[in-house]
PyMOL CGO cylinders between C-alpha atoms (Angstrom):
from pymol import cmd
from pymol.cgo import CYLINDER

trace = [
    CYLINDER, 14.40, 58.60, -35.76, 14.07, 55.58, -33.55, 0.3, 1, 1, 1, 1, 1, 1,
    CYLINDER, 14.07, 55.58, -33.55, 10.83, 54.23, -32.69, 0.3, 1, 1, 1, 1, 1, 1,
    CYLINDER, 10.83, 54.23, -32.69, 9.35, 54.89, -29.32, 0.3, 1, 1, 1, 1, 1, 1,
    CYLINDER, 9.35, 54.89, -29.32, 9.06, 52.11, -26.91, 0.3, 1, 1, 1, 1, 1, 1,
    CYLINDER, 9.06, 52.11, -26.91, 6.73, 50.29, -24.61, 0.3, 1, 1, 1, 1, 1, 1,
    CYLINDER, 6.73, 50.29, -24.61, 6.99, 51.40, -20.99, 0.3, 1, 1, 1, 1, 1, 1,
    CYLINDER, 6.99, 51.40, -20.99, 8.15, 48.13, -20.30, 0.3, 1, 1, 1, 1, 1, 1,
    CYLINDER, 8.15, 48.13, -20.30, 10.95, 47.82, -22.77, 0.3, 1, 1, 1, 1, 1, 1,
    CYLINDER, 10.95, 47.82, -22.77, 12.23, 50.93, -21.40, 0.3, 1, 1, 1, 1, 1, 1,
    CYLINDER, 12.23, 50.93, -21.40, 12.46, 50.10, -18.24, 0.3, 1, 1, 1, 1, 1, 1,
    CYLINDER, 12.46, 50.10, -18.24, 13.80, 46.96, -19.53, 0.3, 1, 1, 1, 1, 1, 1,
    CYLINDER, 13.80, 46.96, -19.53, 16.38, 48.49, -21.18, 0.3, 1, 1, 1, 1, 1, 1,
    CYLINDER, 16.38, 48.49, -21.18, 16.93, 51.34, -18.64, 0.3, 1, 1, 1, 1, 1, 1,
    CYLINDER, 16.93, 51.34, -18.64, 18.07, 47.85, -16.53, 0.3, 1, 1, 1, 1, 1, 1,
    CYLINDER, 18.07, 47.85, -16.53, 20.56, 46.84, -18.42, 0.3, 1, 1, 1, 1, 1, 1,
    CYLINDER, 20.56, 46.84, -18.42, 22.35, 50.24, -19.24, 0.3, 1, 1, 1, 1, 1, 1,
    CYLINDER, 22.35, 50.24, -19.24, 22.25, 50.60, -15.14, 0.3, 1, 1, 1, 1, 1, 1,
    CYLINDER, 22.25, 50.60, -15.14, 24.33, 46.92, -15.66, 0.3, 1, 1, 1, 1, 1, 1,
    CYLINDER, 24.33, 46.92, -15.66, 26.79, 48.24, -18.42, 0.3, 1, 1, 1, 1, 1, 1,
    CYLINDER, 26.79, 48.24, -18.42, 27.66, 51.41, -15.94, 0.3, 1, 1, 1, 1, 1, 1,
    CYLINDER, 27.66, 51.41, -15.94, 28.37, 49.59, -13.23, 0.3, 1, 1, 1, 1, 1, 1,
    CYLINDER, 28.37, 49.59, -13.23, 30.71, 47.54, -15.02, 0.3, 1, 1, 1, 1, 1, 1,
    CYLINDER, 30.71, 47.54, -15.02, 34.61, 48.58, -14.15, 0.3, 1, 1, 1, 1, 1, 1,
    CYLINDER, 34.61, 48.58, -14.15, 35.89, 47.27, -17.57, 0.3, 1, 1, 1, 1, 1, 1,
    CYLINDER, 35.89, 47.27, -17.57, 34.00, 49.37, -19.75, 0.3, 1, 1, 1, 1, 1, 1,
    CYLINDER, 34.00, 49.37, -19.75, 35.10, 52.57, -21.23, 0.3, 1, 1, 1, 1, 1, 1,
    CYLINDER, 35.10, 52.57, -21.23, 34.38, 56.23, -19.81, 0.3, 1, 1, 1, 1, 1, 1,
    CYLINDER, 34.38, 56.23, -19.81, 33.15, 56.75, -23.91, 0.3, 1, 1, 1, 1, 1, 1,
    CYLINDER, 33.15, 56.75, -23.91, 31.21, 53.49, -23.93, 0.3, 1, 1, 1, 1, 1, 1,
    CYLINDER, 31.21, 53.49, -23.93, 29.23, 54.33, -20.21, 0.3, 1, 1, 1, 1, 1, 1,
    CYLINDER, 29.23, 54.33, -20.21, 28.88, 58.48, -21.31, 0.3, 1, 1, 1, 1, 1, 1,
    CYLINDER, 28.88, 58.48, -21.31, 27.02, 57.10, -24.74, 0.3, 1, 1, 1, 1, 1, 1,
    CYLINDER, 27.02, 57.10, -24.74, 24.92, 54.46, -21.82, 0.3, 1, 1, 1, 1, 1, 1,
    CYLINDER, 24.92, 54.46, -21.82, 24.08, 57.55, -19.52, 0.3, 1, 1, 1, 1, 1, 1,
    CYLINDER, 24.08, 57.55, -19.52, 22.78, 59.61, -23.04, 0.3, 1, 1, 1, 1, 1, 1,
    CYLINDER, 22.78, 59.61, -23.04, 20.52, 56.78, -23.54, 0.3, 1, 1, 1, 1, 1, 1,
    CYLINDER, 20.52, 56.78, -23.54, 19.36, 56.35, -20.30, 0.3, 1, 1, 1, 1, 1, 1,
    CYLINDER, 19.36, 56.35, -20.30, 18.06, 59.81, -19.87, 0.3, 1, 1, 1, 1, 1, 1,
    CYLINDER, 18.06, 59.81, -19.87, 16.92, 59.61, -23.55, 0.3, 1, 1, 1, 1, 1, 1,
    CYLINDER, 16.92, 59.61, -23.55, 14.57, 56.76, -21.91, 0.3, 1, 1, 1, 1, 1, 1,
    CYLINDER, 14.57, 56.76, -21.91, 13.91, 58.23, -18.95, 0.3, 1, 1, 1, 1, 1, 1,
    CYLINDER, 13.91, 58.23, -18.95, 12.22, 61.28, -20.70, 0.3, 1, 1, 1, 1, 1, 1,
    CYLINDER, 12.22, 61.28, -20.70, 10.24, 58.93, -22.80, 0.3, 1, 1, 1, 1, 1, 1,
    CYLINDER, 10.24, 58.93, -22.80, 9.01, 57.22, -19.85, 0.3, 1, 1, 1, 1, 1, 1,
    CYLINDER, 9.01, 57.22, -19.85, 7.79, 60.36, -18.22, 0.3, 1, 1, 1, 1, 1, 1,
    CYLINDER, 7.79, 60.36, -18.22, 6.28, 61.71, -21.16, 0.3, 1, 1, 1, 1, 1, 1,
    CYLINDER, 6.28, 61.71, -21.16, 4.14, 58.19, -20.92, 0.3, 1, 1, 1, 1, 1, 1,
    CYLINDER, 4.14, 58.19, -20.92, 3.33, 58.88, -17.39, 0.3, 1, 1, 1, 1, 1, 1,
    CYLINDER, 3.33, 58.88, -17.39, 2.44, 62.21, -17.64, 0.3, 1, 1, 1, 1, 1, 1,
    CYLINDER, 2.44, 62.21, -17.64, 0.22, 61.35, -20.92, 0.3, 1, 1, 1, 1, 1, 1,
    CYLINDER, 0.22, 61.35, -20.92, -1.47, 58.27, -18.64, 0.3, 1, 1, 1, 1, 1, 1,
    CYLINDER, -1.47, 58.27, -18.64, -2.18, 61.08, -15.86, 0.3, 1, 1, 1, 1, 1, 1,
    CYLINDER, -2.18, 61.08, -15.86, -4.00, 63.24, -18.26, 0.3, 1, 1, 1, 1, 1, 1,
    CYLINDER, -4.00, 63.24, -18.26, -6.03, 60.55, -19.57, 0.3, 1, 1, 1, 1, 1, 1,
    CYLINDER, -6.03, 60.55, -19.57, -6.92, 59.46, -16.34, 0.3, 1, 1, 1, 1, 1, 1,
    CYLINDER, -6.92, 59.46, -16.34, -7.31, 63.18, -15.17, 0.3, 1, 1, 1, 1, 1, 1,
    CYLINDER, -7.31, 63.18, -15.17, -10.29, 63.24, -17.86, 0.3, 1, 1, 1, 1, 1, 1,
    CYLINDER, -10.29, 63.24, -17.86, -12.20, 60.19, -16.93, 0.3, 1, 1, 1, 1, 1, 1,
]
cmd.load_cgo(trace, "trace")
């Protein structure tokens, strides 16, 4: 199981798969794999959102 990420790296890396798909030369297989990752990381960055809301729901 792969370690979670900071916010930043994910959005870091959510960057550079957003790169990768917009390149013509690369395979339909290689960009379906990018677009599994990049809602992979999207998730995870909502999940830190929504867990930053709650904590600053209770303050």
């Amino acid at each position: 199981m792969e370690e979670k990420k900071t916010y930043e790296a994910s959005v870091k890396e959510l960057e550079t798969l957003v790169e990768r798909i917009e390149d013509p030369n690369r395979t339909f297989a290689e960009t379906m794999e990018d677009i599994r990752r990049g809602r992979e990381l999207v998730e995870q960055c909502r999940e830190m959102l929504r867990t930053t809301e709650s904590v600053i729901a209770k303050q």
